[in-house]
C-alpha positions in Angstrom: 99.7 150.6 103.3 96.8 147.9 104.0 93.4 148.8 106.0 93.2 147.1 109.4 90.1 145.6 107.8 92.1 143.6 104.6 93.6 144.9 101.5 93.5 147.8 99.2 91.3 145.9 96.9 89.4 144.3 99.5 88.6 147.8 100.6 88.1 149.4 96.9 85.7 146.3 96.2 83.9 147.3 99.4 83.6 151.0 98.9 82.4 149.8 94.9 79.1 147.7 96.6 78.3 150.7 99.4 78.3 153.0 96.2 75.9 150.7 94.1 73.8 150.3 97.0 73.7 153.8 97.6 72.7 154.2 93.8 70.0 151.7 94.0 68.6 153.0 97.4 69.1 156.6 98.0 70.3 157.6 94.3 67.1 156.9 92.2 65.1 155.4 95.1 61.2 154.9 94.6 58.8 157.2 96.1 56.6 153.9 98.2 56.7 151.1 99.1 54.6 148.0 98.4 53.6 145.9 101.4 56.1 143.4 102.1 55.8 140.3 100.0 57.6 137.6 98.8 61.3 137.0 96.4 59.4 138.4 93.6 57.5 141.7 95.4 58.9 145.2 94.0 59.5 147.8 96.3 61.1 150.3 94.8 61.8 151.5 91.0 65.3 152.8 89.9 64.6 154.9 87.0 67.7 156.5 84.8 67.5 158.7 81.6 69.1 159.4 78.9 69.5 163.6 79.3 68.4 164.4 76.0 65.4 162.8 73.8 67.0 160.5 71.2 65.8 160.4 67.5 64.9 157.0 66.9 63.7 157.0 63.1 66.2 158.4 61.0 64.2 161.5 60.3 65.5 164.6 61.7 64.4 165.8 65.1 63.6 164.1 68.5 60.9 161.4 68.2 61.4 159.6 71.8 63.5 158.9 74.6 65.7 156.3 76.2 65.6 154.8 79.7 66.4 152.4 82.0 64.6 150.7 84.8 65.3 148.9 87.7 63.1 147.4 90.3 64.4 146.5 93.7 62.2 143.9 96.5 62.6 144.0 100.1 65.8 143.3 101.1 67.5 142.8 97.9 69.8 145.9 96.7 70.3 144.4 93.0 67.4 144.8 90.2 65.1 141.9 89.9 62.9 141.0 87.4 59.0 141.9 87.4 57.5 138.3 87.1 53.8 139.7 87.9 51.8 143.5 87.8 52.6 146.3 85.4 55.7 148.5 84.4 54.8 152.1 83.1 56.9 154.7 82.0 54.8 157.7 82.1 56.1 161.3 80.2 54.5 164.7 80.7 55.5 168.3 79.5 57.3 170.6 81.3 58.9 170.4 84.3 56.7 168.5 87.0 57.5 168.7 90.3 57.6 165.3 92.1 54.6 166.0 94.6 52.5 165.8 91.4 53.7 162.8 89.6 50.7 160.8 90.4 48.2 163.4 90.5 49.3 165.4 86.6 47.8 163.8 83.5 50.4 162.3 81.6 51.4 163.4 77.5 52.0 159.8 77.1 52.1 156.3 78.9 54.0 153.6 77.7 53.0 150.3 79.7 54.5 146.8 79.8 52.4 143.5 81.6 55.0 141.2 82.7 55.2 138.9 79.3 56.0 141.9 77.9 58.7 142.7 79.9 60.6 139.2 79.7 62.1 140.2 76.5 63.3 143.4 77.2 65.2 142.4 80.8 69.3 142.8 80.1 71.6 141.8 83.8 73.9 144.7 84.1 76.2 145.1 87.2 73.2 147.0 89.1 71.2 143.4 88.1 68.1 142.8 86.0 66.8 146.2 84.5 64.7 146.9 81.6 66.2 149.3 79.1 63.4 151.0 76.7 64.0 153.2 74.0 60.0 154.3 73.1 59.1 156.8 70.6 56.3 159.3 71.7 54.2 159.2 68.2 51.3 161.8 68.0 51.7 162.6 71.5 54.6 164.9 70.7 55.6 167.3 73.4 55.6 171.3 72.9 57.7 172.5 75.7 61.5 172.5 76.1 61.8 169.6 78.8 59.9 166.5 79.7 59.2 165.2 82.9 59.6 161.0 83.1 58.9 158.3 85.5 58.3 155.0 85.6 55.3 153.1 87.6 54.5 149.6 89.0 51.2 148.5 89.4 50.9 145.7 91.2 48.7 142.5 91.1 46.8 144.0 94.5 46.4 147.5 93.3 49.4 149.2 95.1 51.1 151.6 93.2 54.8 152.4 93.3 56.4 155.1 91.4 60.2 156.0 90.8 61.6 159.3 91.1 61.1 161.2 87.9 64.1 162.5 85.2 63.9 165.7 83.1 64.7 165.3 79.7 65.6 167.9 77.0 63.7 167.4 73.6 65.3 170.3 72.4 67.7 170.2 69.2 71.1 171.8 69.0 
């Protein structure tokens, strides 16, 4: 049986974009907006963590954590790359609700100029993202959890920030 509207796969390819878009924007949707700009203006960052904090020097226990990042421009549902402003991925202990994101002092902040980020940018099917693994150094956490999200800063001073993960830096 076909769908008045084409075929099976036709309809499975369609209901496959409606779900990435739905990812992209409602999913992991930033938490502003930057004034409308041109091909290369970010919108909106896409942030998705690993659950658990990964140990990232051999040596036994949790040492950082894993992420990817995706930022989104007016109109344009697939990750693009950040040509200009700043990427930040900012962790802080506990559990921190989103209201306070940008008002709680961060553990640790990680941050990337656009250069930097040219290396790092890998296309996936979502498009361009960034995919960090950063180690947390002195700044180790003491609680259970951590609270991460990542931040644009923009060449004009607007700041955008993504909706944050909880991670578990506990061992099992």
């Amino acid at each position: 049986m076909t769908h008045p509207s084409g075929t099976a796969a036709s309809l499975a390819a369609r209901l496959a974009c409606i779900l990435a878009l739905w990812i992209l924007g409602a999913g992991c949707g930033g938490a502003g907006k930057a004034a409308r700009g041109g091909r290369d203006a970010v919108s909106d960052l896409h942030l998705f963590g690993v659950p658990v904090a990964l140990n990232l020097d051999g040596v036994p226990g949790p040492d950082g954590i894993g992420v990817r990042i995706y930022a989104s421009g007016p109109g344009i549902a697939r990750g693009i790359a950040i040509r200009q402003g700043s990427l930040e991925v900012v962790l802080f202990e506990g559990v921190v609700d989103a209201g306070a994101i940008g008002t709680t002092k961060p553990l640790k902040v990680w941050s990337f100029d656009a250069p930097a980020l040219k290396p790092l940018v890998a296309e996936t099917s979502l498009g361009l993202g960034y995919q960090l693994a950063l180690r947390w150094g002195a700044e180790r956490p003491t609680e259970k959890v951590v609270t991460v999200a990542a931040r644009y800063r923009s060449p004009a001073g607007a700041v955008i920030y993504s909706t944050s993960n909880t991670i578990s830096v506990q061992m099992k």
